[in-house]
C-alpha positions in Angstrom: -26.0 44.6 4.8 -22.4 44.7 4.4 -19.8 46.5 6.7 -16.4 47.4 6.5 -13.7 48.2 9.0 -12.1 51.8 9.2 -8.8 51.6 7.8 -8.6 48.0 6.8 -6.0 47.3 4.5 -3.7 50.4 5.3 -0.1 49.8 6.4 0.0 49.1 9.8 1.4 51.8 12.6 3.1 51.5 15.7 1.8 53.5 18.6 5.0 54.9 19.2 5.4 56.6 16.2 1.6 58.2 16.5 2.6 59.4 20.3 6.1 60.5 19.4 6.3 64.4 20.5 6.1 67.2 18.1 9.5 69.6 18.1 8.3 73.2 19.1 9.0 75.8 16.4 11.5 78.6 17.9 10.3 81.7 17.5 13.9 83.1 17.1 15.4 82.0 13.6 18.1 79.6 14.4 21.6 80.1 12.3 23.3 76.8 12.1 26.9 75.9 11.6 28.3 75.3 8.3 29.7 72.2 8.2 33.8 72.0 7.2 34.7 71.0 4.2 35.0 67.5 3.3 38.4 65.6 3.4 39.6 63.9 0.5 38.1 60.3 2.2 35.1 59.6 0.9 32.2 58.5 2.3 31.3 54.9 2.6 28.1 53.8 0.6 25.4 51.8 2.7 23.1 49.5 1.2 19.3 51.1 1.3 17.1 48.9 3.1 13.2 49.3 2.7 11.2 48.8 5.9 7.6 46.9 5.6 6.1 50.6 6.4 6.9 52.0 2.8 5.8 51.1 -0.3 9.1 51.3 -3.0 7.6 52.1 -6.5 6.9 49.7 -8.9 9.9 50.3 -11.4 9.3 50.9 -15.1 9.5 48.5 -16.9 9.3 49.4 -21.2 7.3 46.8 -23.2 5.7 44.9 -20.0 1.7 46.4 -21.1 1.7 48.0 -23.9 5.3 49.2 -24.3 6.7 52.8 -24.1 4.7 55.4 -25.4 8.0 57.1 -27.1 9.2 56.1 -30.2 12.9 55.7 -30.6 12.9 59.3 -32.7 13.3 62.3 -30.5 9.4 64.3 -30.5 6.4 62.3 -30.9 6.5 61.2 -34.6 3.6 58.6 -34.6 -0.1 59.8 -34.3 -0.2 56.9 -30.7 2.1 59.4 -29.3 0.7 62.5 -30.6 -2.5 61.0 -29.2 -1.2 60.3 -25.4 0.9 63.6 -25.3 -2.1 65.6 -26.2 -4.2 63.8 -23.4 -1.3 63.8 -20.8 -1.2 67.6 -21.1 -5.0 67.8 -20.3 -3.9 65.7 -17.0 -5.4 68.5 -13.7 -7.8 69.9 -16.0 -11.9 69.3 -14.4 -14.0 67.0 -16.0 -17.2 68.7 -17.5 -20.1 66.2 -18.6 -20.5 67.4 -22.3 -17.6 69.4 -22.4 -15.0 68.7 -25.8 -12.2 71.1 -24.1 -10.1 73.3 -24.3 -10.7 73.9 -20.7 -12.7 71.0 -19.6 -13.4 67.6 -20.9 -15.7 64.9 -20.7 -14.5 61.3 -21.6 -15.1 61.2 -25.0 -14.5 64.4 -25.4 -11.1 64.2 -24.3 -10.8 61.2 -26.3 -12.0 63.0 -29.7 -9.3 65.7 -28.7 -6.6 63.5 -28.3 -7.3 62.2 -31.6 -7.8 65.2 -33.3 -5.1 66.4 -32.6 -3.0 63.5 -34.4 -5.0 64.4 -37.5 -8.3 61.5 -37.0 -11.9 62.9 -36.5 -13.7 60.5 -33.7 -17.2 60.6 -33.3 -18.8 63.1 -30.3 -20.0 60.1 -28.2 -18.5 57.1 -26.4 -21.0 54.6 -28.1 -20.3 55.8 -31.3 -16.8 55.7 -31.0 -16.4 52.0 -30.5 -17.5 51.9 -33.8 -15.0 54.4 -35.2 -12.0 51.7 -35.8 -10.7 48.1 -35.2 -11.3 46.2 -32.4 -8.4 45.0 -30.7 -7.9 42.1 -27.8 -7.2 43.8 -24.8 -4.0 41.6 -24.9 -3.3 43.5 -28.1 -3.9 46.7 -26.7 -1.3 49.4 -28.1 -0.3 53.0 -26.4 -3.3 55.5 -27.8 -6.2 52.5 -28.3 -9.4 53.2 -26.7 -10.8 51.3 -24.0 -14.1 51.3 -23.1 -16.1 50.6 -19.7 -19.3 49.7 -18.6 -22.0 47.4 -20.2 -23.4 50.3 -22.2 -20.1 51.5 -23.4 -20.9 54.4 -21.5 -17.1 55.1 -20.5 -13.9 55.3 -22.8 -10.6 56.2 -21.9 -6.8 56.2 -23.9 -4.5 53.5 -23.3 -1.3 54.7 -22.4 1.1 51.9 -22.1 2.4 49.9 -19.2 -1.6 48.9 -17.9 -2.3 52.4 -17.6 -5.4 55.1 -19.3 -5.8 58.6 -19.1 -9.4 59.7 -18.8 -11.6 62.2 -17.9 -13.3 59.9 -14.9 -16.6 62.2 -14.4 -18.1 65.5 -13.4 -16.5 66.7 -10.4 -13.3 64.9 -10.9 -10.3 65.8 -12.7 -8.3 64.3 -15.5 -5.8 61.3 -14.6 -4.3 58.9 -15.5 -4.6 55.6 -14.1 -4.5 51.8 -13.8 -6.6 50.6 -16.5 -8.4 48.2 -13.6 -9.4 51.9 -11.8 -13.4 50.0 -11.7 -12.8 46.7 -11.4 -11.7 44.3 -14.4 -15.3 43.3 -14.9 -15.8 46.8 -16.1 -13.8 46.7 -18.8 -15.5 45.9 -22.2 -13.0 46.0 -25.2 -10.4 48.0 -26.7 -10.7 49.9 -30.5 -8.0 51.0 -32.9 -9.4 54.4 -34.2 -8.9 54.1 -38.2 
């Protein structure tokens, strides 16, 4: 039997800040006074400093997994970008086992969409379409590949650059898009170019 610990690996924090009192709302609205206009000094600049307590964002870097999903053309001109703009827009929408949209999605029905909409007709089911291009390394991966999970194939999702997919993860949940690792590396099974 394994056990875990509530909240182990969360950022850590103080006491004080959890027993730090709560400002009372007035019930009165308050008017405030409008501060004077600035002098022609300027303000100095100060060097923003991140505290161990937050987490900066990772910054974007183009080309690092998979590159940027735009082309240099303004608009989505190639059928990888037609492919990931289609599925980005479906991003909030539920996930529906058996469902091939408009509404709701299922995983390879959101993939067949995506795809369909960039002028290439997948197969219905997640098995069938690993079979419905090239195989690719997943260190050849490119921005609107499939990948696909599980031993039995069972899960496929878009590649959407920079170690990211966008999938419809399963009933009850909602379209996202996420770090290709979302399961666990082991899940991951292989990668297809659709033809």
């Amino acid at each position: 039997m394994t056990t875990a610990t509530y909240g182990a690996g969360l950022p850590s924090i103080p006491a004080s800040a959890l027993a730090a009192p709560v400002a009372e709302v007035p019930a009165e609205p308050v008017t405030a006074a409008v501060p004077a206009a600035p002098t022609g000094a300027a303000a100095p600049t100060e060097p923003v400093t991140v505290t161990a307590s937050e987490t900066p964002s990772t910054p974007f870097t183009p080309g690092a997994y998979g590159g940027s999903w735009l082309s240099p053309e303004a608009g989505h001109s190639t059928q990888a970008e037609r492919v990931v703009a289609f599925a980005r827009a479906q991003i909030g929408r539920p996930c529906v086992w058996g469902a091939v949209g408009p509404g709701s999605y299922d995983a390879p029905g959101l993939t067949q969409a995506a795809w369909k909409a960039a002028g290439v007709m997948l197969p219905r089911t997640a098995q069938a379409q690993w079979g419905a291009g090239v195989q690719v390394s997943l260190v050849d991966v490119q921005v609107g590949d499939l990948v696909f999970f599980h031993d039995d194939l069972g899960h496929v999702g878009i590649w959407s650059g920079d170690g990211m997919v966008i999938h419809a993860p399963g009933p009850g949940a909602f379209i996202r898009e996420e770090s290709v690792f979302f399961a666990g590396e082991s899940t991951i099974k292989g990668a297809v170019r659709p033809a």
